[in-house]
C-alpha positions as CSV (number, residue, x, y, z in Angstrom):
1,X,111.8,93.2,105.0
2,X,109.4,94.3,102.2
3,X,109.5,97.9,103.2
4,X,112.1,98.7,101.5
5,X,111.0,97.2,98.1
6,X,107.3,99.1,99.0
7,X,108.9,102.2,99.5
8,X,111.4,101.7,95.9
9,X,107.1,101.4,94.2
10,X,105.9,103.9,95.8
11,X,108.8,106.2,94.7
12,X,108.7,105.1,91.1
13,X,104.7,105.8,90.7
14,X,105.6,108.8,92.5
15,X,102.4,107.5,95.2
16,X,102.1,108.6,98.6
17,X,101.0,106.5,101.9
18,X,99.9,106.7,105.0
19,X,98.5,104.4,108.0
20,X,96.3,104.3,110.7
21,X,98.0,102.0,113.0
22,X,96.4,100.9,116.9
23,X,98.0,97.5,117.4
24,X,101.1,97.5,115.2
25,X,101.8,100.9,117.8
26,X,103.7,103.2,114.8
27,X,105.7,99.6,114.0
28,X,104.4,100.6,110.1
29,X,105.8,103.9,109.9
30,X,109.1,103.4,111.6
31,X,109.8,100.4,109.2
32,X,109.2,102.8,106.4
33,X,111.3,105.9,107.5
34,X,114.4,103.5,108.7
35,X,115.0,103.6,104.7
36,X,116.5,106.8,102.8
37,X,113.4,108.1,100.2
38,X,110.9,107.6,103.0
39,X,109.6,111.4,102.9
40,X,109.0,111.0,99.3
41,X,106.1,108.7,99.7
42,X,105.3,109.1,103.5
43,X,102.3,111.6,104.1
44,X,101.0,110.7,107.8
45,X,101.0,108.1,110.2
46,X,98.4,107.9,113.4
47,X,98.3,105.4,116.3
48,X,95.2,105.9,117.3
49,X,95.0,103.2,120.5
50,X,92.0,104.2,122.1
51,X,88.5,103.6,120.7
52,X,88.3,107.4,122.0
53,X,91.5,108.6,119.4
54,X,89.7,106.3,116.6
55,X,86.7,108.2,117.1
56,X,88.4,111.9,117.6
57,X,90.9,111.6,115.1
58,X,89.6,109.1,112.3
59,X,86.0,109.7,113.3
60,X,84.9,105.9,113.4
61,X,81.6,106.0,115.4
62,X,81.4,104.8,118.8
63,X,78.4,102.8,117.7
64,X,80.6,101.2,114.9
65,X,82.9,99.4,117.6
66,X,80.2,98.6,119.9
67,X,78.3,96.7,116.9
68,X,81.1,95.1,115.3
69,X,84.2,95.2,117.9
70,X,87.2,97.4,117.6
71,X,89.2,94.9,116.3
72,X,86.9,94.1,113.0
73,X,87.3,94.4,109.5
74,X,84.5,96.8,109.5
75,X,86.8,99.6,112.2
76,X,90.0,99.1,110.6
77,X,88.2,99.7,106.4
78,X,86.6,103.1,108.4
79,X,90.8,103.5,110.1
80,X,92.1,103.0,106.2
81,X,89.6,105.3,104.4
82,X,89.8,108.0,107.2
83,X,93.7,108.1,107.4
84,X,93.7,108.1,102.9
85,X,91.2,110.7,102.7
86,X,93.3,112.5,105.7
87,X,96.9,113.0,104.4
88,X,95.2,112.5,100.9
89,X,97.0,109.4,100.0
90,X,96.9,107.1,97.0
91,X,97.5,104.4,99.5
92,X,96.4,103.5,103.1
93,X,96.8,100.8,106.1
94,X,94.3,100.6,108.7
95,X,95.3,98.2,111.6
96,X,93.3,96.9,114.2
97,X,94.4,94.2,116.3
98,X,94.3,92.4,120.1
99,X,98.4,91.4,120.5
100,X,97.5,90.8,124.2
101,X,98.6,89.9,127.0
102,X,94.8,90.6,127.9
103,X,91.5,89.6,125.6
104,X,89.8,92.3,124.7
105,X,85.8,91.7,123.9
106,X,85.0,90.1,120.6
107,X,88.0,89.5,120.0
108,X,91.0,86.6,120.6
109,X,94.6,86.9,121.5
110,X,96.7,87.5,118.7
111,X,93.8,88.1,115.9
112,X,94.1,91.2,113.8
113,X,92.1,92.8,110.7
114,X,94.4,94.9,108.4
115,X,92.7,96.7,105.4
116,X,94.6,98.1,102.6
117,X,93.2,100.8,100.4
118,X,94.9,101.7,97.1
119,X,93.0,104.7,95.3
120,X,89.4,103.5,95.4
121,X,89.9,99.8,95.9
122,X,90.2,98.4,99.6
123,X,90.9,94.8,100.6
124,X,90.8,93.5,103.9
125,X,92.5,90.7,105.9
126,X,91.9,88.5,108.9
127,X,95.4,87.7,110.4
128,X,95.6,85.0,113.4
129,X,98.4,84.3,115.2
130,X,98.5,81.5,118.0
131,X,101.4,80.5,120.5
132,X,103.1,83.6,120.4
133,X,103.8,86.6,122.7
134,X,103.0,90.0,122.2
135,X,106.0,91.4,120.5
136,X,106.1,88.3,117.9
137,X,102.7,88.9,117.0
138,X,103.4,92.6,116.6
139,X,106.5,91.8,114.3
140,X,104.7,89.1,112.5
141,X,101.9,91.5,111.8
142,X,104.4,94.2,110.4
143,X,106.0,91.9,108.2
144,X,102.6,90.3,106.8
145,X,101.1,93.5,106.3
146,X,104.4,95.1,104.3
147,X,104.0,91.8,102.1
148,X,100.3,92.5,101.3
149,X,101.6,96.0,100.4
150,X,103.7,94.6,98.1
151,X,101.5,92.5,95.7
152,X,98.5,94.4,96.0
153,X,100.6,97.4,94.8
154,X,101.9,95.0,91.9
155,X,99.1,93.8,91.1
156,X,96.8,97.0,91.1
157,X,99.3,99.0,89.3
158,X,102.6,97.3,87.8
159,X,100.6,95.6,84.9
């Protein structure tokens, strides 16, 4: 997996990271730390679940996810920008997502919105996955999401 080769960057540009994960469950963070070097770039990880933990620990307004849905791009930029400026990271994953078995409102089984902030510059993605079950779409998520990592970080800052 690319988690590895994100952790190797991070260590070289001596950057730190840190995610606010609902969907993905801590799946982020424990890929990270299952390599040696981890705590040189890891500041903080949250799986904040609830809509109430997004709003008591990240402080995304209720009204926020009632407008837009908690799986949106707008909730997970305001999980990604809340967890960077928390553990004062140069980089951050906010992860919002509906892995099922159950639809939640606005949103579809197996859809997710990742955003990825690296110093000042966020980017967000719309991730779809169809036909399969919860853990797959969980896994598939992880692995996307560690590849995004990859070349945005290569691309922002390995000229």
């Amino acid at each position: 997996m690319k988690s590895q080769s994100v952790l190797k960057f991070l260590e070289k540009y001596n950057l730190k990271i840190a995610f606010a994960e609902s969907m993905s469950g801590g799946r982020l963070a424990s890929e990270l730390v299952k390599h040696a070097g981890a705590s040189n770039v890891f500041e903080l990880g949250l799986v904040t679940y609830s809509n109430l933990m997004k709003e008591k620990y990240l402080n995304i307004d209720s009204k926020t996810i009632a407008k837009y849905g908690v799986v949106s791009k707008e909730v997970s930029e305001k999980m990604a920008l809340a967890i960077q400026k928390l553990a004062k990271s140069a980089v951050s994953v906010g992860i919002t997502g509906n892995a099922g078995p159950l639809v939640q409102e606005n949103s579809e089984l197996g859809e997710a919105w990742v955003s990825i902030c690296i110093f000042e510059e966020i980017k967000s993605y719309h991730l779809q996955y169809k036909n399969l079950k919860r853990e797959e779409i969980i896994k598939a998520t992880t692995i996307k999401i560690y590849e995004l990592l990859e070349q945005l970080l290569k691309e922002k800052i390995d000229l």
